[in-house]
TIRO-569080 format. One record per residue (C-alpha): x, y, z; residue in three letters. Coordinates in steps of 0.05 Angstrom, whole numbers, plus 5000, padded with zeros to 4 digits. Layout:
+------+------+------+---------+
|   xx |   yy |   zz | residuo |
+------+------+------+---------+
|    X |    Y |    Z |     ALA |
...
+------+------+------+---------+
END
This chain:
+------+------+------+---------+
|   xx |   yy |   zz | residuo |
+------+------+------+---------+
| 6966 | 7500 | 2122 |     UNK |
| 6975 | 7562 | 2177 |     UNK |
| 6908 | 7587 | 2193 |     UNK |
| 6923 | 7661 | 2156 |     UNK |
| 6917 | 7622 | 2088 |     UNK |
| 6864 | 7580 | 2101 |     UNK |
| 6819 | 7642 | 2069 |     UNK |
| 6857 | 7671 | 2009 |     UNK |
| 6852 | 7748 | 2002 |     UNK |
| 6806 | 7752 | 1935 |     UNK |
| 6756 | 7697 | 1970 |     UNK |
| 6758 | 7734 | 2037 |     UNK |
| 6732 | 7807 | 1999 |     UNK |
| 6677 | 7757 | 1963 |     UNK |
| 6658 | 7740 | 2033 |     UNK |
| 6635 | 7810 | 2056 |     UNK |
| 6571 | 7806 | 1999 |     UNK |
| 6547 | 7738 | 2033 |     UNK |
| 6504 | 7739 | 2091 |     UNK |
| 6491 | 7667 | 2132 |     UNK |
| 6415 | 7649 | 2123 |     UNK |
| 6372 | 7592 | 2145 |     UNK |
| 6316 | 7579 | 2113 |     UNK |
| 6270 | 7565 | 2166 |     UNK |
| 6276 | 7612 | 2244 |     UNK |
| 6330 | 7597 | 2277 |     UNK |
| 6295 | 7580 | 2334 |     UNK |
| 6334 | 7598 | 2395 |     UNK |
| 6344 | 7656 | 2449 |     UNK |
| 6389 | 7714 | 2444 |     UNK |
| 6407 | 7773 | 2394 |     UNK |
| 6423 | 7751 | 2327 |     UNK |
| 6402 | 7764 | 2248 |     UNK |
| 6364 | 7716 | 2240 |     UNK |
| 6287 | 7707 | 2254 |     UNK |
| 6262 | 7659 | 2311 |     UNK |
| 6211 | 7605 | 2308 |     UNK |
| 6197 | 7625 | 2381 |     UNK |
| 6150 | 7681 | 2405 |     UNK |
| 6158 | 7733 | 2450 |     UNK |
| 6190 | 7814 | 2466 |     UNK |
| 6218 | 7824 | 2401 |     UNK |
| 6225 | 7873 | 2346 |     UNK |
| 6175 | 7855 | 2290 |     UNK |
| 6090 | 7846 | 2310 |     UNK |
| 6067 | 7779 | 2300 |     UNK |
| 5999 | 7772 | 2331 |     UNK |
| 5964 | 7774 | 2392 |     UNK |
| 5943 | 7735 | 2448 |     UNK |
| 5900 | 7732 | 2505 |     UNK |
| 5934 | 7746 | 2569 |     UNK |
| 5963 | 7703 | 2621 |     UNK |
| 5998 | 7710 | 2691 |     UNK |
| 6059 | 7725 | 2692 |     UNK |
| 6061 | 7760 | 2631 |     UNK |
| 6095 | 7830 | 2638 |     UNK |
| 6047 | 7885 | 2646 |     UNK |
| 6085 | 7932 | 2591 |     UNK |
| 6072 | 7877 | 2541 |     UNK |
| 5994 | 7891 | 2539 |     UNK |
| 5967 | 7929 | 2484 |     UNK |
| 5918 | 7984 | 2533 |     UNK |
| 5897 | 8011 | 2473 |     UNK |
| 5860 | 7939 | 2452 |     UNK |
| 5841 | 7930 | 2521 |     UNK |
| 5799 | 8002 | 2516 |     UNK |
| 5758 | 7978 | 2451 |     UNK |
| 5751 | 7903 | 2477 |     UNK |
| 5752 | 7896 | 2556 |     UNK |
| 5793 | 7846 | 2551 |     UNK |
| 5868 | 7841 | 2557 |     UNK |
| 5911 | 7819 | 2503 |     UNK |
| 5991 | 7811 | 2497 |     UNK |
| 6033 | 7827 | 2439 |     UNK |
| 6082 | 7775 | 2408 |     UNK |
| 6129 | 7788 | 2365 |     UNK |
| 6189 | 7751 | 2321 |     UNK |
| 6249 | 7749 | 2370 |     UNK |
| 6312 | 7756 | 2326 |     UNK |
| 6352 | 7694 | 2342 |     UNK |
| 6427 | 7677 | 2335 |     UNK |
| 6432 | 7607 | 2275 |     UNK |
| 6479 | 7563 | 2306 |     UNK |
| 6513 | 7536 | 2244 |     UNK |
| 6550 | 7458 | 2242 |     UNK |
| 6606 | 7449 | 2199 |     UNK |
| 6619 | 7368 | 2183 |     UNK |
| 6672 | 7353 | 2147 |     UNK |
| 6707 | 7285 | 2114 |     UNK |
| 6767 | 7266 | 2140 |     UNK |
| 6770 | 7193 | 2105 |     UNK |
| 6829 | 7181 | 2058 |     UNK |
| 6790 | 7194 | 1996 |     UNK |
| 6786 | 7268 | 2016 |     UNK |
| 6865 | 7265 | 1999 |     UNK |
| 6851 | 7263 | 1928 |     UNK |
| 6887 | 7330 | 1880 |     UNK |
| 6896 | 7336 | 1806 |     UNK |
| 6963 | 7326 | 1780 |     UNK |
| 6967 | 7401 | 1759 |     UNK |
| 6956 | 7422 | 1841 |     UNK |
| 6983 | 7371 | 1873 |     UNK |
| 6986 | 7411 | 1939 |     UNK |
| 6905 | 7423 | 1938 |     UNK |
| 6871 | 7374 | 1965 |     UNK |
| 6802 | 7362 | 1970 |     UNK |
| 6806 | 7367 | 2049 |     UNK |
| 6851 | 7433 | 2039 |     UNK |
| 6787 | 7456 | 2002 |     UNK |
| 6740 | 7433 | 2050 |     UNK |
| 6782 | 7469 | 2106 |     UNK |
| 6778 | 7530 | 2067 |     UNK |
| 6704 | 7531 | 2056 |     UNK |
| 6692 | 7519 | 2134 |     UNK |
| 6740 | 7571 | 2149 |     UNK |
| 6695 | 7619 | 2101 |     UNK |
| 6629 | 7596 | 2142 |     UNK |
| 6662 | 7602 | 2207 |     UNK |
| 6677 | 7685 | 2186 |     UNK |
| 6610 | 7694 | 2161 |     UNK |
| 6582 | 7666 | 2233 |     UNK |
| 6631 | 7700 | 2271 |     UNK |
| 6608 | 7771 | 2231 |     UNK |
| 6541 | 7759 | 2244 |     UNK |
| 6546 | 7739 | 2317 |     UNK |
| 6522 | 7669 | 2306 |     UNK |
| 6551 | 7597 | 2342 |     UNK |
| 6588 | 7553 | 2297 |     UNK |
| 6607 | 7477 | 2311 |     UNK |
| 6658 | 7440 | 2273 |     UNK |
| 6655 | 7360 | 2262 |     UNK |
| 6703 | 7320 | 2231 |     UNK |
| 6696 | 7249 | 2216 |     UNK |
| 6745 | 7195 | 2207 |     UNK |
| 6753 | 7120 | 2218 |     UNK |
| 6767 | 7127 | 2293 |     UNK |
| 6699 | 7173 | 2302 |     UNK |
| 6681 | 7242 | 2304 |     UNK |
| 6725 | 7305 | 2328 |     UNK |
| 6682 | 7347 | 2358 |     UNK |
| 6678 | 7423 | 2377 |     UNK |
| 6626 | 7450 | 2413 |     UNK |
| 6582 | 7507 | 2382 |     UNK |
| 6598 | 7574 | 2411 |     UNK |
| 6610 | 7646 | 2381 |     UNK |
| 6663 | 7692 | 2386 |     UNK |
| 6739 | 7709 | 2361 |     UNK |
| 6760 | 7667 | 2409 |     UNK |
| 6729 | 7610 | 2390 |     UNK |
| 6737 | 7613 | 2329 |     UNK |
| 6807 | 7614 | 2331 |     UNK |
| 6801 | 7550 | 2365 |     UNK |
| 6767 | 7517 | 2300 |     UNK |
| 6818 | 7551 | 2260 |     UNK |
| 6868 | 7505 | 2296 |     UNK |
| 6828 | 7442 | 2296 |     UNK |
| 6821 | 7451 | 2226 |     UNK |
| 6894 | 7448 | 2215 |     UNK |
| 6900 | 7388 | 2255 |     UNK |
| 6851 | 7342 | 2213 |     UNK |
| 6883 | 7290 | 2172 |     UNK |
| 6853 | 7245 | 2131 |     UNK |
| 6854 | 7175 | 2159 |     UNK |
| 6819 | 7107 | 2137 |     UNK |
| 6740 | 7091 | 2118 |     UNK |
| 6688 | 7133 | 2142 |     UNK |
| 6668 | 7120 | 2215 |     UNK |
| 6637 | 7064 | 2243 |     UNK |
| 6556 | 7092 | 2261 |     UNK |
| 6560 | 7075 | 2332 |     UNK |
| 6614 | 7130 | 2331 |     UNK |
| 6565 | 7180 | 2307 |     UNK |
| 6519 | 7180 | 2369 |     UNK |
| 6551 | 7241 | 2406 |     UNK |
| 6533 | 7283 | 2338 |     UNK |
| 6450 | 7275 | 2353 |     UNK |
| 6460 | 7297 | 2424 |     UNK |
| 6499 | 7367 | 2405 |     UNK |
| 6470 | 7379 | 2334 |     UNK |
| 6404 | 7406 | 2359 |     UNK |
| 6338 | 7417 | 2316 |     UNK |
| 6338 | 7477 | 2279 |     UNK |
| 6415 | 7480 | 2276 |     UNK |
| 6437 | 7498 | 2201 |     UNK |
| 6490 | 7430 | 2177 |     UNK |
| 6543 | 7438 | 2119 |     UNK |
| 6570 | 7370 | 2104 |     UNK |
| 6632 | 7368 | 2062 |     UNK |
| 6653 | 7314 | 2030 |     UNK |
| 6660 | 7276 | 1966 |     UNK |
| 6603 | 7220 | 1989 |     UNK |
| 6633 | 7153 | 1951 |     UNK |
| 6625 | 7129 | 2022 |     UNK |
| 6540 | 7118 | 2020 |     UNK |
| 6546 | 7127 | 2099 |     UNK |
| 6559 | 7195 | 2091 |     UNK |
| 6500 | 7214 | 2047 |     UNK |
| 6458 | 7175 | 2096 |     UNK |
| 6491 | 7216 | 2156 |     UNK |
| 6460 | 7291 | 2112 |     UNK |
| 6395 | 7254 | 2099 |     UNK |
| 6387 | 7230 | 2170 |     UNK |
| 6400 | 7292 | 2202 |     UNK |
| 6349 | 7332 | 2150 |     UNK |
| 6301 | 7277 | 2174 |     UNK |
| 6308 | 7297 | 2244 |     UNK |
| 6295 | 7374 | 2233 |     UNK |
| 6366 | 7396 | 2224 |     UNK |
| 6376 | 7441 | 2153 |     UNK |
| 6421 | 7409 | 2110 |     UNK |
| 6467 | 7434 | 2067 |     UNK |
| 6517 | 7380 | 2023 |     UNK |
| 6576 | 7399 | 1982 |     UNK |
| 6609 | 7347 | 1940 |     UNK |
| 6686 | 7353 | 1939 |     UNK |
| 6712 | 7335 | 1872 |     UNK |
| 6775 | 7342 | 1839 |     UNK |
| 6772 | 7366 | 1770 |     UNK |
| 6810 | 7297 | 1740 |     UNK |
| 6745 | 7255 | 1764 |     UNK |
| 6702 | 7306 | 1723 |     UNK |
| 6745 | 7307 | 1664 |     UNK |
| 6785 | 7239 | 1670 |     UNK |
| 6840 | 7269 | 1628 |     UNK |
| 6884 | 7203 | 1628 |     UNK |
| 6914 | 7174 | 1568 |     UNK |
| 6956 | 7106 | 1564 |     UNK |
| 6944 | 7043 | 1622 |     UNK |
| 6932 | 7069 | 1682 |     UNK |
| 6926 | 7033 | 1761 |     UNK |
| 6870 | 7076 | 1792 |     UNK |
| 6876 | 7049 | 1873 |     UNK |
| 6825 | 7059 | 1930 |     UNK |
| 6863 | 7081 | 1988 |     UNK |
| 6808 | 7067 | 2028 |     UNK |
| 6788 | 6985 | 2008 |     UNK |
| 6861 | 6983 | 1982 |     UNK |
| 6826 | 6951 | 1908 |     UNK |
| 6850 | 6972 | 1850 |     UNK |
| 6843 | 6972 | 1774 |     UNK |
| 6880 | 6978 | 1704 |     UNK |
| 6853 | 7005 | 1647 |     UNK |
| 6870 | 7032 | 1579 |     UNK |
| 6847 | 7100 | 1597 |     UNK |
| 6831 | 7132 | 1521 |     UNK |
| 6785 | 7060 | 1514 |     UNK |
| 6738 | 7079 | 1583 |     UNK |
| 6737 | 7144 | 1587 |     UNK |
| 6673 | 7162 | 1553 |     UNK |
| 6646 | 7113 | 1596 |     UNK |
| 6673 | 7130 | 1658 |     UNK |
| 6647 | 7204 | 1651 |     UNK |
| 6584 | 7180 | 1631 |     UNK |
| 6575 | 7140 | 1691 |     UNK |
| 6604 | 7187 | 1736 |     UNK |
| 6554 | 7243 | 1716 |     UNK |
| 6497 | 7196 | 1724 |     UNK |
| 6519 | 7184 | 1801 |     UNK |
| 6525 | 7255 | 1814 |     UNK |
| 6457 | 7262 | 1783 |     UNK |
| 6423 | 7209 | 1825 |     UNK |
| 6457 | 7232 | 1891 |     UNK |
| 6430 | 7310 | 1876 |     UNK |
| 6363 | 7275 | 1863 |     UNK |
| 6365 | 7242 | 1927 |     UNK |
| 6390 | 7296 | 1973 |     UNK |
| 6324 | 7345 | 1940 |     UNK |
| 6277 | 7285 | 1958 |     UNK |
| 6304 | 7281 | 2027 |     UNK |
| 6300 | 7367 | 2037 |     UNK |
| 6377 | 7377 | 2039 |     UNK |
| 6406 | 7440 | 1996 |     UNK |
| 6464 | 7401 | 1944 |     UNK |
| 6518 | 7434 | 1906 |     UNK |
| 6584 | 7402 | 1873 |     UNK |
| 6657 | 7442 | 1883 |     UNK |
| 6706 | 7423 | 1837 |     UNK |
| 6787 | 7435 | 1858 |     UNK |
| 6799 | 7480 | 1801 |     UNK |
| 6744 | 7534 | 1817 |     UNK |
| 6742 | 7583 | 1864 |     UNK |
| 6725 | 7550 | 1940 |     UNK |
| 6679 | 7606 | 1965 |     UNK |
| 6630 | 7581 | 1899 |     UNK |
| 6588 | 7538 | 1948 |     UNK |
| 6582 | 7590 | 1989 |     UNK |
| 6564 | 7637 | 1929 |     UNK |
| 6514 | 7587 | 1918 |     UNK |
| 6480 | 7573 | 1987 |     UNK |
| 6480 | 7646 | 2015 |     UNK |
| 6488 | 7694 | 1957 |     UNK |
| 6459 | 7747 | 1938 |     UNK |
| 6419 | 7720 | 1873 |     UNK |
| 6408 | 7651 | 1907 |     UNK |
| 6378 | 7698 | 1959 |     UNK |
| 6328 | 7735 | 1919 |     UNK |
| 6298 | 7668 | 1885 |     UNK |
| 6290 | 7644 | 1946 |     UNK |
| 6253 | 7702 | 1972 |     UNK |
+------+------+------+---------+
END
């Protein structure tokens, strides 16, 4: 997939309404559009504080100092650039499609949604990092900002297969040195791999926001088989027949009740959840995490 299609022309217009937003400060240094957790020269008051050396004279409100006798400094919110982490599934499960788009994948669609995330960061000035994980470990691309680098990602996305099981966790240990607290994460994946939920929930744990999208194709939803069928795991390499007309008010039964549990889980551990399904529009997550309604609740 050449990097000019990874963001069709109707999703890249939806783009321009959405606006990337953490929901706690960002927490760093720098010029950005997002608010800080730190204190300091900045735009918006926040309180004051006595003074101490070292502090820059110009920083002193004289006009307390008249009333009071007593010097005081004024802090404000510094507006902070987010540095945003994009995580994505490269196992073979993510190289599941529907029979009616056989050429969309579930990692094409992940691809697609991190290319989205990566234009919103780039428009806002913010760093973006890109992760993906397959059996051999993680690929890794340092957070930074700019056109530049974000052409870089735009390659290493085309470059991900999907390959194998998820990775082994002693793999994973270069991820908790260069996602640092207070960076915004977007896992994508489908999560039949429990590993990977566990990666989202340990990295909310450790003061990282979390946000999970599960990748599913529209046949798992819908199960729209008829006749025997061999469904294969090209992951375990186990497989199963079935008569599909006989289980398939069980299987979407069952299958609802997992999605259920894991969105339960992911709101007890803090992490933000949505589902995307391969026959709806990719930027939907998005839609969901950073639009404009979404926004307004929040506020």
């Amino acid at each position: 997939m050449a990097s000019v299609a990874l963001i069709p022309p109707d999703v890249r217009a939806r783009l321009k309404k959405l606006r990337l937003r953490a929901r706690y400060g960002a927490g760093g240094d720098g010029l950005g559009q997002h608010a800080s957790r730190s204190r300091g020269a900045g735009l918006e008051f926040v309180q004051y504080r006595a003074y101490e050396p070292g502090d820059e004279p110009r920083r002193i409100d004289w006009k307390l100092f008249a009333r009071s006798d007593r010097y005081f400094v004024r802090e404000s919110e510094r507006d902070s650039p987010l540095t945003i982490w994009i995580v994505i599934d490269a196992s073979a499960s993510m190289a599941q499609c529907d029979a009616a788009q056989p050429t969309w994948r579930k990692l094409d669609a992940a691809k697609t949604i991190a290319a989205c995330s990566i234009e919103l960061a780039l428009r806002q000035g913010d760093r973006f990092g890109l992760i993906a994980l397959a059996a051999g470990g993680p690929t890794l691309i340092a957070a930074d900002a700019g056109a530049r680098h974000r052409d870089r990602c735009l390659l290493e996305l085309e470059r991900i297969a999907c390959a194998g099981e998820w990775p082994a966790e002693t793999t994973l240990r270069p991820l908790w040195e260069r996602v640092l607290p207070s960076s915004l994460v977007l896992v994508l994946s489908d999560f039949f791999d429990d590993a990977s939920a566990q990666l989202a929930l340990r990295f909310a744990a450790a003061r990282r926001e979390v946000l999970t999208v599960q990748m599913l194709s529209a046949e798992e939803r819908d199960f729209p088989f008829s006749g025997g069928h061999r469904f294969l795991d090209i992951e375990s390499g186990r497989e199963r027949r079935v008569e599909a007309a006989a289980v398939r008010g069980q299987f979407i039964e069952r299958f609802a009740l997992a999605r259920k549990h894991l969105a339960r889980r992911f709101a007890a551990g803090g992490v933000r959840h949505t589902e995307y399904f391969l026959d709806t529009p990719p930027d939907l997550p998005l839609q969901h995490f950073f639009g404009f309604v979404n926004e307004r609740i929040r506020a």
